[in-house]
C-alpha positions, 0 to 999 in steps of 0.5 A, a space after each residue: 500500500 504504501 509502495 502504491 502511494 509513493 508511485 501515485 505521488 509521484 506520477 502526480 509530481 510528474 503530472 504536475 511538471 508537465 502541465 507546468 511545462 505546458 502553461 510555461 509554453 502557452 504563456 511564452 507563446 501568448 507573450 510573444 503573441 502579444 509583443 508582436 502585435 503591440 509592435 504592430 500596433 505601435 509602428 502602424 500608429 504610433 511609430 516617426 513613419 506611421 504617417 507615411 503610406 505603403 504596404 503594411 508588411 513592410 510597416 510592421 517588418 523587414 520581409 517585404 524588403 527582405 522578399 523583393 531583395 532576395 527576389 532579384 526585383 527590388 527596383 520593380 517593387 519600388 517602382 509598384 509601391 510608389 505608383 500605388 502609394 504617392 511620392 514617399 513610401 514607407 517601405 521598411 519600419 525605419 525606412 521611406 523611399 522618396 520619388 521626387 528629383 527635388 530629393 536628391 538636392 537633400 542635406 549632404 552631411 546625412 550618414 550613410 547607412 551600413 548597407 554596403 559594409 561588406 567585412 573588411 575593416 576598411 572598405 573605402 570610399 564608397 562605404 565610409 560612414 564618417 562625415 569627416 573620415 570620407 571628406 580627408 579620404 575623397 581628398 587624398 584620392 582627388 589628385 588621382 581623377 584629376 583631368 591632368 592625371 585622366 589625360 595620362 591614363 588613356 594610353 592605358 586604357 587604349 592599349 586594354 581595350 585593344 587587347 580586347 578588340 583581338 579577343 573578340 576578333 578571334 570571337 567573331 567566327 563563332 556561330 552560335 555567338 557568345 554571351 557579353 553578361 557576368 552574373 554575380 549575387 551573393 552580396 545581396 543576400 549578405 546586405 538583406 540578412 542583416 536586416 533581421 541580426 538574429 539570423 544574420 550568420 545565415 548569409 554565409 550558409 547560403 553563399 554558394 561554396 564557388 562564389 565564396 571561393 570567387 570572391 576570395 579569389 578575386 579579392 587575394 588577386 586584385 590585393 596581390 596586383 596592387 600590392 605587386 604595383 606597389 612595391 614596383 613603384 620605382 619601376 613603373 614606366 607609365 602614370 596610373 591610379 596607384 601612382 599619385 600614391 606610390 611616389 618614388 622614395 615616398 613612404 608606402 600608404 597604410 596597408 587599410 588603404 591597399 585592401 580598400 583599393 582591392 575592393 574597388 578593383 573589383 566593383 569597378 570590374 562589375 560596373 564598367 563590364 555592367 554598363 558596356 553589356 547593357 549598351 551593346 544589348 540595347 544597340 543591338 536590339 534598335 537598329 536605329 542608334 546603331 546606324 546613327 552611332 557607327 555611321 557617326 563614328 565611321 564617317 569620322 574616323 578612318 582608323 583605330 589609331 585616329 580616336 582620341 578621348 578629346 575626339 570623341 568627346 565631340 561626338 554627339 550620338 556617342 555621348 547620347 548612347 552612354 547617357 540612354 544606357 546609363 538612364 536605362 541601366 544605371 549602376 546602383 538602381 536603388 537608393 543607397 539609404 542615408 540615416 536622418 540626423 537624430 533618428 535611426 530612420 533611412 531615408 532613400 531615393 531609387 533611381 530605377 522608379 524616377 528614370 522609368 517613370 513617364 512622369 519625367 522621361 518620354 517613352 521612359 522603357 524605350 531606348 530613344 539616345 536622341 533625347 540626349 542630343 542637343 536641340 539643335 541637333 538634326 535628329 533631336 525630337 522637341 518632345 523630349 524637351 519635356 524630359 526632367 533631366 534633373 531625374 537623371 543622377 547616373 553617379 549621384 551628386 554633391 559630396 557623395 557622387 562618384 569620385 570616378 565618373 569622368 574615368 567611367 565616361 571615358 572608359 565608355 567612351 573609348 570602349 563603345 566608339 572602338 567596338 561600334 567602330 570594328 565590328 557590326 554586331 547582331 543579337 543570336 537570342 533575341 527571342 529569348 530575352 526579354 530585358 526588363 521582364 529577365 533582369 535580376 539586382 543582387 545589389 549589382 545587376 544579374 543580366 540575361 545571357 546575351 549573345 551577340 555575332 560579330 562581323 569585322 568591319 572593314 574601312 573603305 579606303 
């Protein structure tokens, strides 16, 4: 008897930690239930931004933004929200969009936000966040995009885009064509996961093993090239990038700067091969540019050896080309966020919405470069003088824009003039792609194969 009460005792003990254990789980349960929607309440109500239209996903957490980035369609989802909501969305708790060109001409000073921290301990320019760091480092950097030192690189950049003309020359003969498109897209994933920091180590889970490897790769390799270029210094025959750094007898510059250096060894690798790829895209598929710009070119020039930058400077179908691709295919289609001074809020725009909006471009999806050429220009239309040019901000502006847009503008220069100029190009899938609909942003664009036929052109004497 007594045995069976010390078993009945006990199966009530355990009885009763169990049902402890159950109602410690519903409790918890019911807690975080109610966290989550007083949360809700308070940032749909209460919150800085809760005046501001927008999906109410996107007001209450981070998986609208989370969803559209990871989808490849950022830009597009913007583009809807702002369409269906007015000229400045909340698209994230702490985070509104603006539409308006006026919002580009905003306070300088305002702190980039930690979207484009990428790992290293210094990253460079582009991902500085201090005011006063990115002023002293923009000003040690300036002597190098100087007119005096971009005079001196175009040797240089010639004699690669000539190693590239007899690549492709050995390319033309292949009949099914090749295709002009990098992809790359682990970047975002890292950048969307650090939204949500609980999880944020999953990023590297989901980085495939052979873009881990490329990106290490191509960062150990580009470091190697500069540190190699550094330490040749009193070698070097020709003026580069790193020169204005590397004086003879001069002291070396900080190891942070070189890895920050290889970085944007890197991106500008994506954003110059980005930019040539959509161009030949969009003149391939309009026959009409084409014309306009080899014609251009054509009559001009009788040789490779005849084009100068400052020649094609004079050109104005080439400068018309480089600003339609831009405006069609900008680099950074997003908005890249700035925290407002007082509040942890990001504040952007997106250049992807304002240059493909019909409220500031005429035809905003077509490739129409004329709108670009001067009013007096035989083949200007007068109804792009309703354009708002002031909606076009390829490289930013104020203290923040680009510090390498002229390089850029002459690398586009030189590249597109002497590849138009060579070759007659035709489009091998052009019923397989569609641009807009295939295109994919993970933080730089992810393009459709394009492959494009090449014929050399032979110039008549």
């Amino acid at each position: 008897m007594e045995a069976q009460l010390r078993n009945l005792a006990l199966e009530m003990t355990t009885l009763s930690n169990r049902l402890s254990l159950q109602q410690y789980v519903v409790v918890l349960l019911t807690s975080i239930i109610i966290y989550a929607f007083s949360r809700a309440i308070y940032l749909l109500r209460f919150h800085p931004l809760a005046r501001f239209p927008g999906p109410k996903l996107a007001a209450i957490s981070n998986l609208w933004y989370g969803y559209h980035w990871l989808s490849g369609r950022y830009p597009w989802a913007i583009q809807r929200a702002l369409h269906e909501h007015g000229d400045v969305v909340r698209i994230a708790p702490n985070e509104v969009v603006f539409f308006t060109p006026e919002a580009y001409t905003g306070r300088p000073a305002f702190v980039k936000s930690d979207m484009l921290d990428l790992g290293e301990k210094y990253e460079g320019l582009a991902s500085e966040r201090d005011v006063e760091q990115h002023r002293a480092a923009r000003k040690q950097l300036a002597p190098a995009f100087s007119p005096r030192a971009l005079k001196a690189y175009q040797p240089k950049i010639h004699r690669h885009t000539d190693l590239l003309l007899e690549k492709l020359e050995d390319m033309s003969e292949t009949r099914d064509g090749f295709n002009i498109v990098p992809v790359r897209q682990w970047t975002t994933i890292r950048m969307v996961f650090r939204r949500f920091p609980l999880i944020s180590w999953l990023s590297y889970l989901l980085l495939p093993p052979n873009v881990a490897l490329s990106y290490v790769r191509a960062h150990r390799l580009s470091s190697k090239i500069i540190e190699e270029r550094v330490k040749g210094r009193d070698d070097a025959k020709e003026l580069d990038y790193l020169a204005q750094f590397v004086r003879e007898g001069g002291l070396l510059p900080p190891k942070e700067f070189l890895v920050s250096q290889a970085v944007h060894l890197i991106f500008d690798h994506f954003e110059s091969s980005s930019v040539l790829s959509a161009a030949i895209y969009f003149l391939t598929t309009n026959e009409g540019p084409m014309s306009k710009l080899q014609g251009e070119l054509r009559e001009k020039f009788h040789s490779l050896d005849e084009m100068t930058d400052d020649s094609l400077r004079e050109l104005p179908w080439l400068h018309a080309v480089i600003e339609e691709t831009l405006r069609l295919h900008t680099n950074v289609p997003y908005g890249l966020p700035r925290i407002s001074p007082g509040h942890m809020i990001d504040v952007s725009t997106c250049a992807y919405a304002t240059t493909h909006s019909a409220r500031y471009f005429q035809h905003p999806y077509g490739f129409k470069p004329q709108r670009w050429l001067p009013a007096a220009h035989a083949d200007y239309d007068r109804m792009y003088d309703a354009d708002a040019q002031s909606a076009f901000r390829p490289f930013s502006i104020g203290s923040r824009n680009c510090i390498g847009q002229a390089v850029a503008y002459t690398v586009l220069r030189v590249m597109i003039a002497r590849l138009c100029w060579r070759f007659d190009w035709r489009l091998a899938n052009g019923d397989e792609v569609d641009w807009d609909r295939d295109l994919r942003v993970y933080m730089v664009w992810q393009k459709p194969p394009v492959r494009v036929r090449l014929t050399p052109y032979t110039a008549k004497t």
